[in-house]
N, C-alpha and C positions, 0 to 999 in steps of 0.2 A: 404498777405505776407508783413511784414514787413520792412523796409529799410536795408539794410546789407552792409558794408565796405570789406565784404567778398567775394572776385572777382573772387578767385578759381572756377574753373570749374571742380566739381566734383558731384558725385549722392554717393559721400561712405556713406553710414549708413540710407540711405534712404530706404524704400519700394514699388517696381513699379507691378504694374499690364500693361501686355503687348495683349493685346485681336486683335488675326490674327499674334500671335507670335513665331508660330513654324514652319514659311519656310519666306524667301524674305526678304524684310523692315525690317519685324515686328522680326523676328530671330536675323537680324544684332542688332536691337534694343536691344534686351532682353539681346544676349550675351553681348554687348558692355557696357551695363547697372552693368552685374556680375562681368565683368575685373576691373569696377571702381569702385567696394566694395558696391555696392547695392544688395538687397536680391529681387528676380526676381518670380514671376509668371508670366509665358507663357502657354499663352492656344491659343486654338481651336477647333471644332467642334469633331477634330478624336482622339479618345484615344491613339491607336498607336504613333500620334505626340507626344501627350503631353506630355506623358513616357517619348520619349526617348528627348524631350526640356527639361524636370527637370533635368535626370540622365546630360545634358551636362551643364546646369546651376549649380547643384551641384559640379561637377566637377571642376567648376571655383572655389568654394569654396562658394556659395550664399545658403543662406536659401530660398526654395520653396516647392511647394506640387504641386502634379499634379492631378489637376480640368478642363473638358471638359468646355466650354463656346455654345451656338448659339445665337447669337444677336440679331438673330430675335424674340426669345424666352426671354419674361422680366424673366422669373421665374427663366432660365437658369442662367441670367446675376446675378439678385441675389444671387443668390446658392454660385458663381462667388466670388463677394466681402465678403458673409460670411466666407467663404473657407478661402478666401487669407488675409480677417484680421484675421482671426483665428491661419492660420501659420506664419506670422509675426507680426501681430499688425496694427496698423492705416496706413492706403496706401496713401503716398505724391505723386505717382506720375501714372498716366494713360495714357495709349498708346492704339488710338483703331488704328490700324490697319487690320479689317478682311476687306476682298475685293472680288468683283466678278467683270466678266465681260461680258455679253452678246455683240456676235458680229454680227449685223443686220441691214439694213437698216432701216429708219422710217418707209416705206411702208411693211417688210416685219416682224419689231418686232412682238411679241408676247406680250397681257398682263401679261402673266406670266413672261415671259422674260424682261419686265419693273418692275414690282412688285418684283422680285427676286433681281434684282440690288440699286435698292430702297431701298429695305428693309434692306439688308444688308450695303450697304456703308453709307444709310443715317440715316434711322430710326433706324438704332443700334447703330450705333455713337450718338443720342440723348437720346435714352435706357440708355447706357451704363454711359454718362455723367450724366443725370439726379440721374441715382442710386449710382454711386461713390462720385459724388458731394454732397450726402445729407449728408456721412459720411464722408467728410472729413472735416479738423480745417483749412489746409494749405496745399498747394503744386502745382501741375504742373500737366493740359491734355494736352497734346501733339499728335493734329488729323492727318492721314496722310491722307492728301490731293492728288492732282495730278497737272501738269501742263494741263491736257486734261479738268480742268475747266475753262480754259481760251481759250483753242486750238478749229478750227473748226475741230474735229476726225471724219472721214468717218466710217459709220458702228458701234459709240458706243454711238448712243443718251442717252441711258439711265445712262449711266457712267457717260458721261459730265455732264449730269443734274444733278446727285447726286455729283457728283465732288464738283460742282457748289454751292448748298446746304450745304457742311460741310466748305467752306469757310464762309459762311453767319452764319453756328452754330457756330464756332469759335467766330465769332467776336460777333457776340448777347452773347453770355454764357458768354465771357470775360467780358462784360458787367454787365451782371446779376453776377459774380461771383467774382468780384472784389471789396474790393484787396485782398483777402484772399487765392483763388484760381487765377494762371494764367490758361490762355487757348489759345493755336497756334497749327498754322498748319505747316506743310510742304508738298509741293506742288513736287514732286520729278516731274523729265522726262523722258528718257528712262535710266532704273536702267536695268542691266542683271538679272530678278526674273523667277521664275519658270513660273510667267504668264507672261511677256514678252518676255522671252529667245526663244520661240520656232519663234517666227516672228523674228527676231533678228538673229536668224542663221541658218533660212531657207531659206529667202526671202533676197537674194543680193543684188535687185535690192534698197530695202526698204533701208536697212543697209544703203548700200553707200548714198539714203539718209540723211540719219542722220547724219552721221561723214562728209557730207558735208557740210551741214550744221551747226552743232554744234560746236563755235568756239575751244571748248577742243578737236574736232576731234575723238569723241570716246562715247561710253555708258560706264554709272558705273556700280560700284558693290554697293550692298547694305549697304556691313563698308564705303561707302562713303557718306551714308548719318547718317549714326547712329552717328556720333560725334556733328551734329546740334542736335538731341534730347536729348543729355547727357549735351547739353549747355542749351539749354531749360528747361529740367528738372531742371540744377542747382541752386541754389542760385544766380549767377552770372548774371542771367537772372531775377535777382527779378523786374526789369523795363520795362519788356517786356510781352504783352498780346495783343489780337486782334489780332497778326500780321498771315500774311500767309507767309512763306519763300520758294524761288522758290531756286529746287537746280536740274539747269537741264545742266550745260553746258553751259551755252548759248544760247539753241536754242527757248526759245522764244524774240522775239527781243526787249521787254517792258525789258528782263531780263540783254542786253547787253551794 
């Protein structure tokens, strides 16, 4: 990417591919993506989502098609990027966000239960990059990370390690892909998503937790982080790669 005078914070007229983009983060993303006049593919694994992720991306007024993705599947992810330059053209901008989360001790994981978290949060974020980044000229990956790559988290070895991983793909690929392509993460903390929300408003004890620790006093919502990858994506970030950006609150204390 080339130097720009242009500081606007916008994605209008751009093309994003949002992969783990029809519930949570990756949702927040995609819409927040179409209100600011980019044309939006969100996928994920279920066609039921993807449907009804176009029909609400449409709505906003954005050009999309709705194509199923699995990350773990190279052929899928292909399929993927032909689809979506086909209904828009040349794609500036990648969001992977698909995510699992095995919840197990060390002693009591499973290899499969490692291998399944792996594979999606890490090895598909590599999939994913490596097959988007052949075809792009210029633009913006934007990885979603976690702060549980940094955190000691009871019962999600395998998350953290993969966490952990797409911070170090971030910053190698910005590398290799520079300056043409930027590449960042963001490292979110506890966001209210579909896979969080159930600990978050079952477990009291946990909650108060967190809001007590957390200097905002509270968990977000996902349009709370979707405005950092709309800056990321922009232009306005044309000076920015490698970085991880932690958007939790406060509550890790490297962050406060």
């Amino acid at each position: 990417m080339t130097a720009t005078n242009d500081c606007e914070v916008t994605v209008e007229g751009k093309n994003a591919v949002v992969i783990g983009g029809t519930r949570g983060i990756g949702r927040a993303i995609a819409l927040a993506f179409a209100r600011d006049g980019a044309d939006v593919v969100s996928t994920s694994r279920s066609e039921d989502a993807v449907a009804e992720a176009a029909a609400e991306l449409r709505d906003l007024g954005a050009e999309t098609t709705a194509v199923t993705c699995d990350v773990r599947d190279r052929e899928s992810i292909e399929t993927l990027q032909r689809e979506a330059e086909d209904a828009l053209g040349e794609i500036d901008i990648l969001v992977n966000s698909a995510g699992v989360v095995a919840q197990a001790s060390i002693t009591e994981m499973t290899d499969e239960q490692w291998e399944t978290d792996i594979d999606v949060c890490l090895s598909g974020v590599f999939r994913a990059t490596q097959i988007f980044a052949r075809e792009m000229s210029d633009g913006s990956i934007i990885n979603i990370s976690s702060m549980s790559a940094d955190q000691a988290r009871e019962e999600r070895v395998a998350y953290c390690a993969a966490k952990s991983g797409v911070n170090g793909i971030t910053r190698a690929t910005a590398a290799d892909l520079a300056p043409d392509i930027r590449v960042n993460a963001i490292a979110p903390g506890f966001i209210k998503t579909e896979m969080a929300g159930p600990k978050l408003d079952d477990d009291a004890e946990f909650r108060a937790h967190v809001d007590e620790r957390t200097p905002m006093e509270r968990v977000a919502t996902p349009d709370e982080v979707s405005g950092l990858a709309v800056y990321l994506a922009s232009d306005a970030a044309s000076f920015t790669t490698g970085e991880v950006v932690t958007v939790d609150g406060g509550f890790n204390p490297s962050s406060v």
